[in-house]
C-alpha positions in Angstrom: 0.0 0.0 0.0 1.3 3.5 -0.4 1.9 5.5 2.4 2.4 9.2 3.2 5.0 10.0 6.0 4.9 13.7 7.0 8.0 14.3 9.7 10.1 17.0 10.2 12.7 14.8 12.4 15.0 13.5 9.7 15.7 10.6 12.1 12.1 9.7 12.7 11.1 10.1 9.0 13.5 7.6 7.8 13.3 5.1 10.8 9.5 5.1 9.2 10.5 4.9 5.8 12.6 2.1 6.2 10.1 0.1 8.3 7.4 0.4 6.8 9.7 -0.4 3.4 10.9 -3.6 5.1 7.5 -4.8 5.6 6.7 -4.1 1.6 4.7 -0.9 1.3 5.5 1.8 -0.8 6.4 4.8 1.4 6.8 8.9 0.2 8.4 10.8 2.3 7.7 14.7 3.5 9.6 16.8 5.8 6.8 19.3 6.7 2.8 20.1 6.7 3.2 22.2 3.9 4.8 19.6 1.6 2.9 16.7 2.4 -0.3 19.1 2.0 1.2 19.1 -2.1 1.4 15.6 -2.5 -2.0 14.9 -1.0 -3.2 17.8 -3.9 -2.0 15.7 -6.6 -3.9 13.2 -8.6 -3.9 9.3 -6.5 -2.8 10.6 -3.2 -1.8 8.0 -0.9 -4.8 6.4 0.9 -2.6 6.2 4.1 -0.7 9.0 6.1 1.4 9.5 8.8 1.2 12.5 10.1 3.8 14.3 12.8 1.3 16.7 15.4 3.9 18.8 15.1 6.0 20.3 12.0 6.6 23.5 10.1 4.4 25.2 8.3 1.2 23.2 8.9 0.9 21.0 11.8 -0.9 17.8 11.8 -4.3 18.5 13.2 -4.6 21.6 10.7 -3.5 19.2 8.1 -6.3 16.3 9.4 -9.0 19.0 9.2 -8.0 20.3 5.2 -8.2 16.3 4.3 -11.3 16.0 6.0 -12.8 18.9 4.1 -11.3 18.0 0.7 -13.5 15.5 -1.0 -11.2 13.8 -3.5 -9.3 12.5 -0.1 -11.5 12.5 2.8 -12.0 9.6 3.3 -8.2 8.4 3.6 -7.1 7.1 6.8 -4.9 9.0 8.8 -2.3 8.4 11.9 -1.5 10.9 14.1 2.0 10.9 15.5 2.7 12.6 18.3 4.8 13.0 21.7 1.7 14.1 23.6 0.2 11.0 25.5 -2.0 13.8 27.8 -5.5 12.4 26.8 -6.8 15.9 26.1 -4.5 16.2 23.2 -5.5 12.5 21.8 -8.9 13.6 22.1 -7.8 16.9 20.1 -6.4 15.0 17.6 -9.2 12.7 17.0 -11.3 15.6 16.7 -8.9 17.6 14.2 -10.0 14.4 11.9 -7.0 11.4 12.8 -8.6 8.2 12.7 -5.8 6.8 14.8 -2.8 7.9 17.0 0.8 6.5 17.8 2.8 8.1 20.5 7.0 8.5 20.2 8.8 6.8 20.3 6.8 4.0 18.6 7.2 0.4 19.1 7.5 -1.2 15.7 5.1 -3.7 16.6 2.4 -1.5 17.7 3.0 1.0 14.2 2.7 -2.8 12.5 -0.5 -3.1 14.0 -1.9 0.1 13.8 -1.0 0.4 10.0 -2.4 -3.2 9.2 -5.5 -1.6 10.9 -5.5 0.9 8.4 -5.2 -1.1 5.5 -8.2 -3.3 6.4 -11.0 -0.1 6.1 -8.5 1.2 3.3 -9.4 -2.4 1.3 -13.2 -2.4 3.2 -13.9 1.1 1.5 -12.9 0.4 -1.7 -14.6 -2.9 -1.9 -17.7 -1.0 -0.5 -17.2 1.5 -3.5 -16.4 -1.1 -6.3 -20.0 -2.3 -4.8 -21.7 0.4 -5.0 -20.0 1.1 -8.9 -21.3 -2.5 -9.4 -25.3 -1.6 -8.6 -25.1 1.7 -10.5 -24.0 0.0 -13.4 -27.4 -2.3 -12.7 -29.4 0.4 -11.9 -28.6 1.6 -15.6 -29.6 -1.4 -17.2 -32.9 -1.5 -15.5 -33.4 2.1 -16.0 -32.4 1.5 -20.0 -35.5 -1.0 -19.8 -38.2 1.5 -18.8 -40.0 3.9 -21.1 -40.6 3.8 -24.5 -39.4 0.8 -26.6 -39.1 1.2 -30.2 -40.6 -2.4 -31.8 -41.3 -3.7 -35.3 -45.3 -4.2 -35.9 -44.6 -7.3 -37.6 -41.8 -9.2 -36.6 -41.5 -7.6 -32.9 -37.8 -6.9 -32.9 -36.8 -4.2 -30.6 -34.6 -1.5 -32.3 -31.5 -0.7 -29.7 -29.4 2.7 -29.4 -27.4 1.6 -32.1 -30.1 1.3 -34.4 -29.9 -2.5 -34.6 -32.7 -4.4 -34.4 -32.8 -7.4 -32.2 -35.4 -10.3 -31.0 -36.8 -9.1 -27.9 -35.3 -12.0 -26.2 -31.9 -11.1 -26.7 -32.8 -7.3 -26.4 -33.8 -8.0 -22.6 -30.8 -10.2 -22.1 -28.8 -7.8 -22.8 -29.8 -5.6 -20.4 -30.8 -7.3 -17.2 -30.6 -10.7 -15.3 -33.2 -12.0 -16.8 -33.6 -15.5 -18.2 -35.9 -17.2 -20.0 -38.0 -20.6 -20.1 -39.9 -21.3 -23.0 -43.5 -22.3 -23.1 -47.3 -21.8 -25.8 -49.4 -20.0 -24.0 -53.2 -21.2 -24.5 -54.2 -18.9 -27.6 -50.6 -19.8 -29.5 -51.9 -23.1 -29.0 -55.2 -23.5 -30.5 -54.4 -20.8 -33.3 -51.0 -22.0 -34.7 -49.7 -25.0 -32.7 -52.8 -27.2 -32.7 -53.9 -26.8 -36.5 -50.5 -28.1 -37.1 -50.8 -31.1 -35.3 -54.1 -31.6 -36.7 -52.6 -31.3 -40.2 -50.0 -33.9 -39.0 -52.6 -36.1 -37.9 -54.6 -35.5 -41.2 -51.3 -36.2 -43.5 -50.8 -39.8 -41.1 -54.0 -41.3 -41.4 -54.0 -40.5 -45.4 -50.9 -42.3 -45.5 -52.0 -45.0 -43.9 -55.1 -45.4 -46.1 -53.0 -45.1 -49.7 -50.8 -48.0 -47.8 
């Protein structure tokens, strides 16, 4: 997964970088609010940050609330890192928009767990949204099936948007779940299905007399 790291400590940025390297993501690196605010701007931001409490230029609360109120990347999920362990300031940054928090110096295991944390609802939203793309595309194709549908008088194919004209069976297919069973119903049989057996009938038994 890519990750944002936004750390003004040089030490602490690449003690990150290189753990969270080691355990396979793809890590970029900032040195300050203002810079990580710039890569979070640019088309396919991470989905994941790290964020210092403090840096220069724009803290990490400030920075919490602008994602939070930036659409394109609200919904990423965001760890607060921070030397405060007063839980006033945990419940600040929680409140600035954080989903999560690690206190300095951080235990690898615990930023392990924290970050696989993070990349569960990461993988959870976008399932949710390749979901949701799923039943709007759905919701098209039963919307393309209401209102007027142009048909032939005679042989009752259905003329698509492309101006091709297709047996209503395949029409429909096309456009939704639906499958079909074949049967007559009762006035098919007596006006084209039953004379036809009758005929059959008709041609057997003169057979049988020329024989």
């Amino acid at each position: 997964m890519r990750i944002l790291i936004a750390e003004d400590s040089l030490v602490s940025r690449r003690l990150l970088e290189a753990t969270l390297k080691r355990w396979g993501h793809e890590v970029i690196t900032t040195s300050d609010g203002s810079e990580a605010w710039q890569v979070l701007e640019a088309s396919e931001a991470p989905p994941l940050a790290i964020l210092d409490w403090v840096m220069p230029k724009m803290d990490g609360p400030e920075l919490c609330r602008r994602i939070r109120q930036t659409q394109e990347i609200s919904s990423m999920y965001v760890i607060l890192l921070t030397a405060k362990g007063i839980r006033e300031d945990i419940v600040a940054g929680l409140d600035a928009g954080a989903d999560d928090y690690l206190i300095k110096p951080f235990d690898p295991e615990e930023l392990r767990a924290r970050v696989d944390v993070g990349r569960r609802i990461v993988e959870l939203q976008r399932s949710l949204a390749d979901r949701v793309n799923e039943l709007e595309e759905a919701l098209s194709q039963v919307r393309s099936l209401r209102g007027l549908l142009p048909i032939c008088a005679y042989c009752k194919k259905i003329r698509d948007d492309k101006s091709y004209w297709q047996e209503v069976e395949g029409y429909i297919s096309r456009h939704s779940e639906a499958q079909f069973s074949h049967h007559i119903c009762p006035s098919c049989y007596e006006k084209c299905v039953k004379p036809e057996l009758e005929r059959i009938e008709s041609w057997q038994e003169t057979g049988t007399a020329l024989r």
